[in-house]
C-alpha positions in Angstrom: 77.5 -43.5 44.7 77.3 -43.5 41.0 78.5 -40.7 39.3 77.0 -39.3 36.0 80.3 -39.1 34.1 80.3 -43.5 35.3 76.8 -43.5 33.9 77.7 -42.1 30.7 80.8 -44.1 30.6 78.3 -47.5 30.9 76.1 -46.1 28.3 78.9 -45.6 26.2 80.2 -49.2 26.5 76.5 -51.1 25.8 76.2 -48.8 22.8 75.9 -51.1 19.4 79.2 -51.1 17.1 79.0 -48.6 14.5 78.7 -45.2 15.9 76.1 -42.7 16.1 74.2 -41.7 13.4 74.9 -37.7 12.2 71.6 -36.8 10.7 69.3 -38.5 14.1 69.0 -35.1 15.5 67.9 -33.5 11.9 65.2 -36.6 11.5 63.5 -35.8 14.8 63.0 -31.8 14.0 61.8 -32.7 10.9 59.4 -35.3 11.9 58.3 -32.6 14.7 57.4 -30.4 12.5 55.8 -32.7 10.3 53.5 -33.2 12.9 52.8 -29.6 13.9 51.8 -28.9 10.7 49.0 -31.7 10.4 47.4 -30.6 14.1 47.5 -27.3 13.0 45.9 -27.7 9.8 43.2 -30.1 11.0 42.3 -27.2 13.1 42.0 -24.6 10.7 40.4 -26.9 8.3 37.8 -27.3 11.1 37.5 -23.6 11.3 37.1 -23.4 7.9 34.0 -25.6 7.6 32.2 -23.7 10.4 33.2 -20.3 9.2 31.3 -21.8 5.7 28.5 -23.3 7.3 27.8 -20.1 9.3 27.8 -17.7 5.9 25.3 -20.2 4.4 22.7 -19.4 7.0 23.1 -15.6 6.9 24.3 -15.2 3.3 22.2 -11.6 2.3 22.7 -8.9 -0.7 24.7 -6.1 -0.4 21.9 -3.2 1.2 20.8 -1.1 -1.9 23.1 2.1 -2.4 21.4 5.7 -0.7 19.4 7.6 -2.7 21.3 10.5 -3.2 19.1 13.6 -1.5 20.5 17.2 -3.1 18.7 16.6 -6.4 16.5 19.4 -8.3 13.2 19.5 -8.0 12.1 18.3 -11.3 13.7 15.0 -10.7 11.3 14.0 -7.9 8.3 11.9 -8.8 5.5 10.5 -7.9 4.6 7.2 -9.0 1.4 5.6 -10.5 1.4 2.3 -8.6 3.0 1.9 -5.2 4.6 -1.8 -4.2 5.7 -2.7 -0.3 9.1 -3.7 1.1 9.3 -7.6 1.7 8.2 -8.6 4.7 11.9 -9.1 5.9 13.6 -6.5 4.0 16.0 -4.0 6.1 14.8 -0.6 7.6 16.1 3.0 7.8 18.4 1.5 11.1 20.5 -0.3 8.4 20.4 1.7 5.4 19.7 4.8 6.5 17.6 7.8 5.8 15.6 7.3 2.2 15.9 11.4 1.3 13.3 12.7 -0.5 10.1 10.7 -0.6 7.0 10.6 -3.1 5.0 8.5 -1.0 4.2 7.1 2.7 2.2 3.8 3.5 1.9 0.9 6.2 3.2 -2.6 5.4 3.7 -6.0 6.5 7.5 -6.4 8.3 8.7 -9.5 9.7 11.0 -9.3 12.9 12.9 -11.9 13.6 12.4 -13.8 17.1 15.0 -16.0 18.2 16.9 -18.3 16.1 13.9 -19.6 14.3 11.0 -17.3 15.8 9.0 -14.6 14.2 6.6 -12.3 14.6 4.8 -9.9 12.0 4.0 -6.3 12.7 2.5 -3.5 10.6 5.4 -0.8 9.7 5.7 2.7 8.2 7.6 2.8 4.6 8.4 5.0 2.4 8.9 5.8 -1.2 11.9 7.3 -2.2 10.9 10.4 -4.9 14.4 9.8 -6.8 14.4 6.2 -7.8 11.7 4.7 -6.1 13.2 2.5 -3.9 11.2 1.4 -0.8 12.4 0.9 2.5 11.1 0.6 5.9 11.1 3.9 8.5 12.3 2.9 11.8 10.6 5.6 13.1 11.1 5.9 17.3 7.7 5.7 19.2 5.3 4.3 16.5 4.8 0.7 17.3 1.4 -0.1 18.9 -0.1 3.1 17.3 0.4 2.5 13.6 -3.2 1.5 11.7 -3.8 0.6 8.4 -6.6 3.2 7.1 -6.5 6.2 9.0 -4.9 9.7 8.8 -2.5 9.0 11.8 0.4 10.2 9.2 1.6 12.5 7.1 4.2 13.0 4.3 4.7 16.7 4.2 4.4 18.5 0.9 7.7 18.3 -0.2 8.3 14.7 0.9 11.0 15.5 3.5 9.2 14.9 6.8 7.0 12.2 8.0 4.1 13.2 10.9 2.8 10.2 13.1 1.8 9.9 16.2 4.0 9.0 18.8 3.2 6.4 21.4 3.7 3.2 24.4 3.7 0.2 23.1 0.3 -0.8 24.7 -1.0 2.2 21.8 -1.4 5.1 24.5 -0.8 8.0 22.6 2.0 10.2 23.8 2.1 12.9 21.5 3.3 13.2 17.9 6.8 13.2 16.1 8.0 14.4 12.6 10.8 12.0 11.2 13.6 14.2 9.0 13.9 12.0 5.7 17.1 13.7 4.5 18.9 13.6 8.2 17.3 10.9 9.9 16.7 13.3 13.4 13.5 12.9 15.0 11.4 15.9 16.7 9.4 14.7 19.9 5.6 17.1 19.5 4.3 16.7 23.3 1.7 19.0 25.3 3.3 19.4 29.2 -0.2 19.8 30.1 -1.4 16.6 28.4 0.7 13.3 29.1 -2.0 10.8 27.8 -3.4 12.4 24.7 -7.2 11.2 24.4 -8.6 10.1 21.0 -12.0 11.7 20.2 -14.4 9.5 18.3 -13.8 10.6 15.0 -9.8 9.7 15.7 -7.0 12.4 14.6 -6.7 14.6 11.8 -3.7 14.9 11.1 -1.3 16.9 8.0 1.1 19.5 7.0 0.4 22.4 6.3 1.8 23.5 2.3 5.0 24.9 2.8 5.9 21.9 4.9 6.6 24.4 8.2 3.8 23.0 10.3 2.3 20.1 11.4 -1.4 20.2 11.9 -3.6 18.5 14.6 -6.4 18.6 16.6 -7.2 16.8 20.1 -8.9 17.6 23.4 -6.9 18.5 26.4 -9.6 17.1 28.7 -9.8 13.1 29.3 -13.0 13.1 29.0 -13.3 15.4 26.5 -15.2 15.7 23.6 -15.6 17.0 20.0 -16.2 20.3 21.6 -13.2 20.4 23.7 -11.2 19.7 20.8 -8.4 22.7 19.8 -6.7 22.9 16.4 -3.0 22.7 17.3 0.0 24.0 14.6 3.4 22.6 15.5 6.6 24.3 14.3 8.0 21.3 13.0 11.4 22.7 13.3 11.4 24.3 16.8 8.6 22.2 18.2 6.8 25.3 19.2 3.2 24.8 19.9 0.2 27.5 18.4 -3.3 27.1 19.5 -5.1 27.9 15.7 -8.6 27.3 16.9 -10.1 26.6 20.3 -12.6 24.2 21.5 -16.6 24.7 21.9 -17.4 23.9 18.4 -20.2 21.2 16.8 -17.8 20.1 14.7 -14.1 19.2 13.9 -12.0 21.2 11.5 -11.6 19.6 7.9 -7.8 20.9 6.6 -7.0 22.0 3.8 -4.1 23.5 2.3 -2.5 26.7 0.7 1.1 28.3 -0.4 1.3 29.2 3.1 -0.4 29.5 6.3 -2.8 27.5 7.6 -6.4 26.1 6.2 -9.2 24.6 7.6 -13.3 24.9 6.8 -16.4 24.1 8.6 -19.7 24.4 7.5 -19.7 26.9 4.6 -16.7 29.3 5.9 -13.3 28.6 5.1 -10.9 29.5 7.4 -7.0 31.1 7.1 -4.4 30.9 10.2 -1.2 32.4 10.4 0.9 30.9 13.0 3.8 33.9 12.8 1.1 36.7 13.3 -1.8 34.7 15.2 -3.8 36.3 12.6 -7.2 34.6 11.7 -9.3 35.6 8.9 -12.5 33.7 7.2 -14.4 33.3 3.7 -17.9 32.3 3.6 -18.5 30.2 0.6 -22.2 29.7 -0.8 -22.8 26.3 0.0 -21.0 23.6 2.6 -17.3 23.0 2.1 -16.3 19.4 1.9 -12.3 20.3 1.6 -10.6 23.5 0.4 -7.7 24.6 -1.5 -5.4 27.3 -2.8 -3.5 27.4 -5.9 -0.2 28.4 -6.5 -1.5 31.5 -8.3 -4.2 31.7 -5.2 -6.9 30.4 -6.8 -9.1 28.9 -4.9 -10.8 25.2 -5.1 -13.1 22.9 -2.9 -15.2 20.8 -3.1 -19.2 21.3 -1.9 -22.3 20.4 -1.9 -25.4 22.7 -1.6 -27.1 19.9 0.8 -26.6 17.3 2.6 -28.1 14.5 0.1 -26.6 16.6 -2.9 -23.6 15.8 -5.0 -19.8 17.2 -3.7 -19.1 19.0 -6.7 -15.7 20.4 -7.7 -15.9 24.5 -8.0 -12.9 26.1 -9.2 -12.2 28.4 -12.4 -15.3 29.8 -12.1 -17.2 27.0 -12.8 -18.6 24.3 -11.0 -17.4 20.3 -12.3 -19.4 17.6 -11.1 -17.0 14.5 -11.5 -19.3 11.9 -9.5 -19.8 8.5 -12.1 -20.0 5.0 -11.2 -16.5 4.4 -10.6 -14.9 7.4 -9.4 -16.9 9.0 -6.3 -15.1 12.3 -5.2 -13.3 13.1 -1.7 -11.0 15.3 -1.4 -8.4 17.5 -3.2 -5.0 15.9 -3.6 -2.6 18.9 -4.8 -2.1 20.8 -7.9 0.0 20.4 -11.4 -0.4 23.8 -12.1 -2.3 26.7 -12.3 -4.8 25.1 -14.3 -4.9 21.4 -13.4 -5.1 19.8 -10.0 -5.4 16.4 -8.3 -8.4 15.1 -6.3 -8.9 11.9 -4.3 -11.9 9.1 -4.7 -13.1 6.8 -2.6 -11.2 3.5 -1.4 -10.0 1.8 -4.4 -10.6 4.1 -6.8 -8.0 5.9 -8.5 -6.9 9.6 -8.4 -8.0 11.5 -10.9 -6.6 15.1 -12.2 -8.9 18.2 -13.5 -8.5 20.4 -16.5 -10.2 23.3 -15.3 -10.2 24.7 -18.6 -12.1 22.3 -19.8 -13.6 20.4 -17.2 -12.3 17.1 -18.1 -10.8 14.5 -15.6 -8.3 11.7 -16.6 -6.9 8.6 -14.4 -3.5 9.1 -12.8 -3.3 5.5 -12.0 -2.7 6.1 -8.2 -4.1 5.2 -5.1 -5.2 7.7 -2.5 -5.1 8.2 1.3 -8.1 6.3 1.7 -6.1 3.4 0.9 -3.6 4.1 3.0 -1.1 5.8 0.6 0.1 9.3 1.3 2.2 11.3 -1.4 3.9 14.5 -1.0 1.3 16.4 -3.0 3.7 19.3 -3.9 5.4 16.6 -6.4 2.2 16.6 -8.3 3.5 19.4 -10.8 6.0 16.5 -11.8 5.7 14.5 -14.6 4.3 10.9 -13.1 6.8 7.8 -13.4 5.9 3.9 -13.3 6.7 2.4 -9.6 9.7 0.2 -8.7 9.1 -3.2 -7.6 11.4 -4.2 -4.9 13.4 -7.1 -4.4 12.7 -9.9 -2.2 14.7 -10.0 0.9 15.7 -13.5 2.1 14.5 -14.8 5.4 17.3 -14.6 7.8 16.7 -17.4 9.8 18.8 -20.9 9.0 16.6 -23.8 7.6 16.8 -27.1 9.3 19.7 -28.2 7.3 21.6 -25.0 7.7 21.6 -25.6 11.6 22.3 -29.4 11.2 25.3 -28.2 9.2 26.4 -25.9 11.7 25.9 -28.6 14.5 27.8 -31.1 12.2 30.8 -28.8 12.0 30.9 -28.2 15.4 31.3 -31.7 16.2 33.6 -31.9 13.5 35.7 -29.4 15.2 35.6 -30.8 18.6 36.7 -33.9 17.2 39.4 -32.2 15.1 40.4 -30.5 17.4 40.5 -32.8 20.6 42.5 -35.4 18.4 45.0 -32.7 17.1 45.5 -32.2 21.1 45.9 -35.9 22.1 48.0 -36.6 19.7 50.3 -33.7 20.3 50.5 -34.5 23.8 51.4 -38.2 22.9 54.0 -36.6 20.7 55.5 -34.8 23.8 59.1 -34.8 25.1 58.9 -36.6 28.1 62.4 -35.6 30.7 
């Protein structure tokens, strides 16, 4: 049997002259690593061209910065023309809650389906009442109830709370819900005796009452009910707690209005004051129908009436009585008050806001639209001095074009090739025993 030490003895002996070279061993580490080095940067090349190709298709902006929210009062505005996000810009689940807002509308929003898929949906947004940003309100239990034109929301007064009603998404209305837009919380307005709550013919009204404490309703408890069975229903916005303001059995629904405090409504020619701490209920009766009804700061009160039914409305306040109907301005309701002395009222759809010196009776343009066409401000930031609105930027469509996904495809196949060669040749490369 051969031995290894005879082995290595007849190696030794067919060896060519000259001896064995010193630096043999050195060459092969070197050449080893030199080959380590190439798979490994083929690889991370390859990784580097998908890593780029991915951040073309979803290269964004950086999100806007927060509006900041503890400002002072006479820094929150309203503006004179209100512009909607794009259709793909980002929502309050990205960026946040807005703070204070001047105004509340419905817009087109995009939502992305898929990789290439989309479909378009109509979304709350608001109006930020320190720089007039716009963003989206992701707002929980709103989609399938949201329209266009119709009081189915509110922007409170002071512009921190948004009312709306809360649904399914087959547009069964559940109850209501009153978004924080400082803190982002949510608080869920439901009836235990009412799961389903049934829409009367002449839909929802639906507001805050002035000091912002109460959300304001009315709705029948009944499925089959009627304008008759309709209640006027104050929420505590804070607690949730539920006051019954009016009852049902009545011709017609409540029209609300506001005032410093408390709770206002009118019907026919009384006009009507609730106090939701007290359960207090007083009237006024006012000589001639009430359209819509408010009180001043300094308590002064203002509606608009009409002493029959194909008469004029006419504005009566100061003492005097200002009839403000021309051919482009035809007069609806009362928006807020500047002051004392001036106040804000709402025309028709497409027709611009107007405000009243009711010292001397004249009316100029504030540029705005109204609720009619589906704009909403917090009317306690009328006493503000009005600023020009902020057009937003357009937000780029997140989904890849066909050459971005061709790219990406590319670079795969780059990487598979990269990568797979990098592999066969390091196993070629192996030490074999």
């Amino acid at each position: 049997m051969t031995t290894l030490h005879d082995r290595l003895g007849d190696l030794a002996e067919d060896a060519p002259p000259g001896g064995t070279d010193p630096d043999l061993w050195e060459r092969g580490v070197r050449r080893h690593r030199r080959q380590r080095i190439v798979a490994v940067a083929a690889v991370a090349a390859a990784v580097a061209l998908i890593g780029g190709a991915g951040a073309t298709v979803r290269l964004q902006a950086d999100p806007p910065p927060t509006p900041p929210v503890d400002v002072p009062f006479g820094d929150l505005h309203v503006p004179r023309h209100v512009y909607p996000p794009s259709p793909w810009a980002e929502g309050t689940d990205e960026l946040g809650p807005p703070g204070p807002l001047a105004a509340v509308s419905v817009g087109q929003r995009n939502v992305r389906e898929g990789l290439t898929g989309k479909r378009t949906v109509a979304a709350y947004y608001g109006v930020s009442a320190v720089d007039g940003s716009v963003r989206f309100l992701d707002v929980p239990g709103a989609g399938g109830t949201i329209p266009i034109l119709t009081a189915e929301a509110a922007l409170s007064p002071d512009g921190t709370k948004v009312g709306y009603l809360r649904g399914s998404k087959d547009g069964t209305t559940l109850g209501w819900a009153v978004y924080d837009t400082i803190t982002g919380s949510v608080v869920r307005l439901s009836d235990p005796h009412v799961p389903e709550i049934p829409e009367l013919p002449t839909g929802f009204n639906l507001s805050f009452s002035g000091d912002s404490r109460y959300l304001q309703t009315d709705y029948a408890r009944s499925p089959w009910g009627d304008v008759r069975d309709s209640e006027l229903v104050v929420w505590d916005v804070s607690s949730g707690e539920r006051y019954k303001a009016e009852g049902p059995g009545h011709r017609w629904l409540p029209v609300m209005g506001s005032a410093p405090e408390g709770i206002m409504w009118s019907r026919g020619s009384k006009i009507f004051s609730f106090d939701p701490v007290t359960g207090a209920t007083s009237h006024r009766e006012a000589p001639e129908y009430v359209v819509h009804a408010s009180l001043g700061p300094d308590g002064q009160l203002a509606y608009i009436g009409r002493a029959s039914l194909k008469a004029d409305w006419v504005l009566h306040a100061g003492g005097q009585a200002l009839d403000l109907q021309s051919d482009d301005f035809y007069l609806i309701s009362i928006a807020g008050w500047r002051d004392a002395d001036h106040l804000v009222v709402n025309g028709a759809q497409g027709q611009q806001s107007r405000i009243v010196d009711l010292r001397t009776g004249t009316a100029e343009s504030t540029g705005t639209a109204g609720p009619f066409d589906g704009v909403f401000f917090a009317a306690d930031l009328w006493a503000n001095d009005l600023v020009d609105g902020v057009r937003p930027p357009k937000a780029d469509d997140p989904r890849p074009t066909s050459a971005e996904i061709a790219l990406v495809v590319a670079a795969g196949v780059a990487l598979l090739l990269v990568a797979g060669g990098g592999g066969w040749f390091l196993w070629r490369r192996r030490v074999r025993p």
